[in-house]
C-alpha positions in Angstrom: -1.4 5.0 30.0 -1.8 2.6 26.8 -0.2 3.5 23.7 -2.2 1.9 21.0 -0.7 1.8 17.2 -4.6 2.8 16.6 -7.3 4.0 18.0 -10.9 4.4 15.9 -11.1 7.4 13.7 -15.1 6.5 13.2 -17.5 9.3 14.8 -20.8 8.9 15.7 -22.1 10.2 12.8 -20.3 8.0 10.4 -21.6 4.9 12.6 -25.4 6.3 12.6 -24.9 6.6 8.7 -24.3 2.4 8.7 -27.1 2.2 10.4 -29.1 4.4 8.3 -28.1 2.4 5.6 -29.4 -0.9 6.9 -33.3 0.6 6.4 -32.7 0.9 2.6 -31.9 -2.8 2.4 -29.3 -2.2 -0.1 -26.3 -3.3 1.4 -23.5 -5.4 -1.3 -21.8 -3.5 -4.0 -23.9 -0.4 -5.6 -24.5 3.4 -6.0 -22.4 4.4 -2.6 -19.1 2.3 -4.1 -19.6 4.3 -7.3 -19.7 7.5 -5.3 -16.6 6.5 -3.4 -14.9 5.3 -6.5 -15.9 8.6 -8.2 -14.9 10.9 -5.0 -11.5 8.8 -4.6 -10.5 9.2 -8.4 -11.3 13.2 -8.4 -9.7 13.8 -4.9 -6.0 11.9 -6.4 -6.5 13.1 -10.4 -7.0 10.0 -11.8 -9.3 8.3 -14.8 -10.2 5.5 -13.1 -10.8 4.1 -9.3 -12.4 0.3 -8.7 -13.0 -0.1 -4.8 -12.4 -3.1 -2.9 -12.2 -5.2 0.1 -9.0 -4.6 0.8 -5.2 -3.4 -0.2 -4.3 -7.1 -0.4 -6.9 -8.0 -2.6 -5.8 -4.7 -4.8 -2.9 -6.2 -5.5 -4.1 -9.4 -6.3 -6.1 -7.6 -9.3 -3.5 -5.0 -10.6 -0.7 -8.7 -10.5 -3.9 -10.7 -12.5 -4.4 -7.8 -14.6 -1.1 -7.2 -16.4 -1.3 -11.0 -16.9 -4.5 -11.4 -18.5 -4.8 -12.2 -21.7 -6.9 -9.7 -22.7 -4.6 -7.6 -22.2 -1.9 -9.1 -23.2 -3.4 -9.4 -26.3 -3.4 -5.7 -26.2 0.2 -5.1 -26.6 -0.2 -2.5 -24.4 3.6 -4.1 -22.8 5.2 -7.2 -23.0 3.0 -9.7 -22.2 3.6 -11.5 -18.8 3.5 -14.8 -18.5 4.5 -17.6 -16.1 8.4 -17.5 -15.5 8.6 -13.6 -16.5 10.6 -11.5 -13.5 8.7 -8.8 -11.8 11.3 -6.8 -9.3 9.7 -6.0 -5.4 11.7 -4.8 -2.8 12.7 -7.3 -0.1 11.7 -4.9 2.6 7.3 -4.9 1.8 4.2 -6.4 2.7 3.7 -10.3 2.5 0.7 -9.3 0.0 2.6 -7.4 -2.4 4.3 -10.8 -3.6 2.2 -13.2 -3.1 0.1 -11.9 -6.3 3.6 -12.2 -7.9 4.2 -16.1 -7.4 0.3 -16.5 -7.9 0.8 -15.4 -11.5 3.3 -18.3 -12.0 6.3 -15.2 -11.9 9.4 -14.9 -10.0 10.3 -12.0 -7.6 13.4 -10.7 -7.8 14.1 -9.1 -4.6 16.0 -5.7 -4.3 17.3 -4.0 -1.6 16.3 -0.8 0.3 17.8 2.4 1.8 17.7 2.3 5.7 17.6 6.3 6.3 14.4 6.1 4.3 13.1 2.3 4.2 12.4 2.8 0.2 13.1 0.5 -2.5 16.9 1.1 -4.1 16.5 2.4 -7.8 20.0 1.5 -8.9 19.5 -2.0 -7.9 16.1 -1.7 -9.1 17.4 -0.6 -12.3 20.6 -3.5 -12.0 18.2 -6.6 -11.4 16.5 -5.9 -15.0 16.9 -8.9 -17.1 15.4 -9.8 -20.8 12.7 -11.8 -18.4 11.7 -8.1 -16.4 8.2 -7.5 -17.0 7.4 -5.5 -14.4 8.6 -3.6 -11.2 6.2 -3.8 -7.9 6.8 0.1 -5.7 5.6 -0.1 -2.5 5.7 3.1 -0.6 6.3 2.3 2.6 5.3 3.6 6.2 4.0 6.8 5.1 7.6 7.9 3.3 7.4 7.4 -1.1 9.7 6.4 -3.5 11.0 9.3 -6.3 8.6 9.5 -8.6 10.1 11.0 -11.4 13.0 8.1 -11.4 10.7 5.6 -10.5 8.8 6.3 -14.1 11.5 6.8 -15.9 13.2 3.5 -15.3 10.0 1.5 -16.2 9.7 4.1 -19.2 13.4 3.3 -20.2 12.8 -0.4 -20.0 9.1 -0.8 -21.0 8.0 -1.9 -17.9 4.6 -2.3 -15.9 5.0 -0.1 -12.7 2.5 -0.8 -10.0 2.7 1.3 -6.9 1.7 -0.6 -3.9 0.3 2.7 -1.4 -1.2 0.6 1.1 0.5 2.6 3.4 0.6 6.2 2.0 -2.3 7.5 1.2 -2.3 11.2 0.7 1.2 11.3 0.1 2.7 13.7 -2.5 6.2 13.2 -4.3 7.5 16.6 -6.3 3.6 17.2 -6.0 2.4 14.0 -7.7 0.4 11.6 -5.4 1.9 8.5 -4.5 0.0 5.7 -6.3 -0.7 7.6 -10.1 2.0 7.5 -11.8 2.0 4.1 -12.3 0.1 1.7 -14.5 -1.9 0.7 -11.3 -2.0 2.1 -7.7 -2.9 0.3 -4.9 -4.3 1.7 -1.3 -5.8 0.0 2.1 -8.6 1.4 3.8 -7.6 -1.2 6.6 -8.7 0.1 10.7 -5.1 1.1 11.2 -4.4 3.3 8.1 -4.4 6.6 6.6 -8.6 6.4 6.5 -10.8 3.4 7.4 -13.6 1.8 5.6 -12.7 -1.1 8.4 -12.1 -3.7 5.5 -11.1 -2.2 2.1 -9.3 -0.9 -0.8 -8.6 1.2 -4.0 -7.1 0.4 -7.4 -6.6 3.1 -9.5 -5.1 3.5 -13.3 -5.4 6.0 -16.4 -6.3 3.6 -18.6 -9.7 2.4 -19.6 -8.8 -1.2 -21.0 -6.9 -2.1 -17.6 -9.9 -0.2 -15.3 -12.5 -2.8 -17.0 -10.5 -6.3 -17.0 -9.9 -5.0 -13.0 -13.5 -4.1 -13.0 -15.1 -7.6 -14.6 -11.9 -9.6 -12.0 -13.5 -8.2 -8.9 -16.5 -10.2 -9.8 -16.2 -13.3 -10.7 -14.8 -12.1 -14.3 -18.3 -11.3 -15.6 -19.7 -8.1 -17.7 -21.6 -6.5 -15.4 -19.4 -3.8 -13.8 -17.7 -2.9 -17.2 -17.7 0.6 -18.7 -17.3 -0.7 -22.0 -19.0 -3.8 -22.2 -21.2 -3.9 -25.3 -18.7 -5.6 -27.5 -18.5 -8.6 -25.5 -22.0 -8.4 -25.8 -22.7 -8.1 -29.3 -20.1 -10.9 -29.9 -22.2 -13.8 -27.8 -25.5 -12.8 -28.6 -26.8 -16.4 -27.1 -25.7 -16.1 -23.8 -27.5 -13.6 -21.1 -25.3 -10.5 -20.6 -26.4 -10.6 -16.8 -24.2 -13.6 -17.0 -21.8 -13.0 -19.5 -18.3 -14.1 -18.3 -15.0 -13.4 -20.3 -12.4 -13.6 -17.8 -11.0 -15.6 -14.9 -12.1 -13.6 -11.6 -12.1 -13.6 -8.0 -14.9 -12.0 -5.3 -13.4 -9.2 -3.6 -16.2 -6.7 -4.0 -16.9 -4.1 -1.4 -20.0 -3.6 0.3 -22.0 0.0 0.4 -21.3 0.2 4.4 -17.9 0.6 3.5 -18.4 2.9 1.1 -20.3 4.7 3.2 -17.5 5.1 5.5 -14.5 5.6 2.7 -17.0 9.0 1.5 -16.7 10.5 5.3 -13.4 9.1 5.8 -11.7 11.0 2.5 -12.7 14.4 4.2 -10.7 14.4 7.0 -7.4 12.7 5.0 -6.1 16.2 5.0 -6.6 17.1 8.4 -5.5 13.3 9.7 -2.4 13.8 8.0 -1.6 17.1 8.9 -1.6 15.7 12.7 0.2 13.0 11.8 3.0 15.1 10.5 2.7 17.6 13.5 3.1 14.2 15.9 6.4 13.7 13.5 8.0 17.1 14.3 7.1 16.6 17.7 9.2 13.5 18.4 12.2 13.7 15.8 12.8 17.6 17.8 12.7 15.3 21.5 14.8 12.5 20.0 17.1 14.8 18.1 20.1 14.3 20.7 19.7 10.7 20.2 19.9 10.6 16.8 22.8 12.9 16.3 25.4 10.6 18.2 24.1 7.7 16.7 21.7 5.9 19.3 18.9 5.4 16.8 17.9 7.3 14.0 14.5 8.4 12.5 13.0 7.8 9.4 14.4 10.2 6.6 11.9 11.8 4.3 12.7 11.2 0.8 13.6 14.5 -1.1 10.4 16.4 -2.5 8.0 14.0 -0.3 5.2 15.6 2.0 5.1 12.5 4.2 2.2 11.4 6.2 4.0 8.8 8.4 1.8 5.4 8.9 4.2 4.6 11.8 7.0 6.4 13.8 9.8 3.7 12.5 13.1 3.9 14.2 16.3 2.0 13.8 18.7 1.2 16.8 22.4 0.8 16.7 22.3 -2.8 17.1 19.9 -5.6 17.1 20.6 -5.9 21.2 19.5 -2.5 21.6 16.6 -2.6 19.7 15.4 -6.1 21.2 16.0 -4.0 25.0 14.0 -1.1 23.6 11.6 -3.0 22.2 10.7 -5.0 25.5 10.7 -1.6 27.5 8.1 0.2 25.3 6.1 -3.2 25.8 6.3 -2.8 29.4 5.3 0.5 29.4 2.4 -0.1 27.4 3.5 1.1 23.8 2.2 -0.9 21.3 5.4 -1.5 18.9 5.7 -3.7 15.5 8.7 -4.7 13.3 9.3 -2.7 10.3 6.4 -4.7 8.1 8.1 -7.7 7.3 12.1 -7.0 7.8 13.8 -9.1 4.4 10.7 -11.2 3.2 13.1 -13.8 2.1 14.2 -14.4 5.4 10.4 -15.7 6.0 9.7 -19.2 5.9 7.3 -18.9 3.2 9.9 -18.3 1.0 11.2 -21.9 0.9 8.4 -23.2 -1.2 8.8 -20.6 -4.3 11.4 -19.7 -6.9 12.5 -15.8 -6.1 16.2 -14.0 -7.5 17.6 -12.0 -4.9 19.6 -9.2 -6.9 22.9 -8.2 -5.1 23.2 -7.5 -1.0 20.1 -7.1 1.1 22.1 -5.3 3.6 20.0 -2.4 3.9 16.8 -4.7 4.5 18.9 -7.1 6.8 19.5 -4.1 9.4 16.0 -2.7 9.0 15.0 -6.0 9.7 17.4 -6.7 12.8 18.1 -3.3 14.3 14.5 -2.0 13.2 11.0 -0.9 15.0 7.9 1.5 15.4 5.4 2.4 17.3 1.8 3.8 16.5 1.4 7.7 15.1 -2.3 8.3 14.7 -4.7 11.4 14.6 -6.4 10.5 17.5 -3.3 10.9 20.1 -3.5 13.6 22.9 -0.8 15.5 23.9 -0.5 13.6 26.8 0.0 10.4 24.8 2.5 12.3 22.8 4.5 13.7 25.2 4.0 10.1 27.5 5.8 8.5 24.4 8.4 11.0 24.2 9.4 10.6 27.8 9.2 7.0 28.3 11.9 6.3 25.4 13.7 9.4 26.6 13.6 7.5 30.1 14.7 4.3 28.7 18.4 6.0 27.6 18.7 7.5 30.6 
């Protein structure tokens, strides 16, 4: 039996309806992304949703965003600029930093908690400097961050807050999604997460001014997707709006056959997280003896979180362990991964850019060395479930 970290979530129905689409001949960017967009910014109680191609490229806008200078020029915060700090937990995905060091800033890299693999708000709130512009949130593997203190320390300190929720979609802290409260929230509709558009992603904000610069970035920094574009127009009344450009850009548009997909996909969030979660209970109640004398341990859900796990992380004892474990799931054909990245600055990228490490990264150091997890996905059977169960069962035997 194979133990994928994912299988297709994509019915027959939702393939027929690419295919459909094909015969209308409309295929780039148009009226199914708006419908998406719309669907995804009612479903999580948000003003404003901009689709896509991906999480990455998500937080590649919300990064350009808070340093463009139309809106810096709005005073909305401090205006960032190139040397300005922006704090990011050492434990994340490559692509929330990158953007950082793109935008000429400097990470400064906090620790995390290894019960619940979430940023630390006290060193969060302990690496603020006079150069803090803004804090980076991931929430990761399914688990979230406290809201309420999460906002309130950017609030105290007039920073931006963008909430990278590549990884938890649908996921509610003290009943507040994961990804709003933020001045930007990020999401993945990668093949392996919450829902699929097979490439693609959301940004989503409150505020008008930040949806349009995102907006005219996606493409190319022109007009033509704005809300609120007639100003620009009526200020350069000799040049075409159709290609009217007032901002640096990028293409990372989505196409309508992944909107197409992201519209069906939303649907069954609820119920694909719901098994997730029963897949949860399952294991942590089979692995219970395990973790109560200290063998490994589960994730911990953070207080006031309904979790939607994108992976069933565990962390060993010691790194010997987990290496042993790690090659027996392998053998047995269970698909594991390390816990995203482990300490990013541990990764040879690192070497090439300026980054502040605040404090200890001991916390992300044994995530990183004692750390794994294997797939959790709406598709498994109960045999898969219980296969999984047994085989790590039988390797402690």
């Amino acid at each position: 039996m194979r133990i994928n970290l994912n299988e297709s979530t994509l019915e027959k129905k939702e393939l027929d309806g690419i295919i459909d689409l094909f015969t209308t001949n409309r295929l780039t960017m148009g009226s199914r992304c708006i419908e998406f967009e719309n669907t995804f910014s009612q479903s999580f109680g948000v003003k404003h949703a901009v689709m896509v191609n991906s999480g990455s490229s998500a937080n590649l806008l919300a990064f350009f965003a808070i340093a463009n200078p139309i809106i810096n020029d709005l005073k909305i915060l401090p205006t960032v600029s190139s040397g300005s700090e922006i704090i990011v937990p050492a434990l994340t995905w490559s692509t929330s930093v990158w953007p950082i060091i793109q935008i000429g800033c400097i990470p400064v890299f906090v620790d995390s908690n290894p019960n619940t693999l979430q940023m630390d708000l006290n060193a969060v709130e302990a690496a603020i400097t006079p150069k803090t512009k803004a804090i980076c949130a991931p929430h990761i593997l399914g688990n979230a961050i406290n809201l309420q203190k999460l906002k309130q320390l950017a609030d105290k300190y007039g920073l931006w807050l963008i909430e990278d929720t590549c990884e938890a979609l649908g996921v509610k802290n003290n009943g507040k999604f994961a990804g709003t409260e933020g001045h930007f929230g990020t999401y993945s509709f990668y093949f392996s997460h919450h829902i699929t558009t097979i490439e693609g992603g959301m940004i989503v904000t409150n505020d008008d001014a930040l949806a349009d610069v995102v907006r005219s970035m996606r493409a190319h920094g022109w007009i033509r997707h704005m809300h609120h574009a007639e100003n620009y127009i009526k200020e350069n009344p000799t040049i075409d709006p159709r290609f009217l450009f007032i901002s640096t850009g990028f293409n990372v548009r989505p196409t309508e056959i992944n909107a197409v997909l992201g519209i069906s996909q939303l649907k069954k969030l609820n119920a694909f997280n719901e098994k997730r979660n029963a897949i949860k209970t399952t294991w942590d109640t089979a692995f219970k003896k395990l973790q109560d004398n200290g063998t490994l341990t589960s994730i911990e859900i953070t207080d006031g979180t309904e979790a939607a796990l994108f992976g069933y992380p565990v962390i060993c004892k010691d790194e010997k362990l987990k290496n042993e474990l790690q090659c027996y799931l392998e053998k047995n054909d269970i698909e594991t991964r390390p816990i995203i990245c482990g300490n990013l600055t541990r990764q040879p990228a690192l070497k090439y850019h300026q980054y502040r490490i605040q404090g200890e990264l001991k916390g992300t150091d044994h995530i990183m060395n004692c750390g794994l997890y294997w797939g959790i996905h709406p598709m498994m059977t109960s045999d898969q479930i219980h296969y999984v169960s047994n085989t790590v069962l039988g390797f402690f035997k």
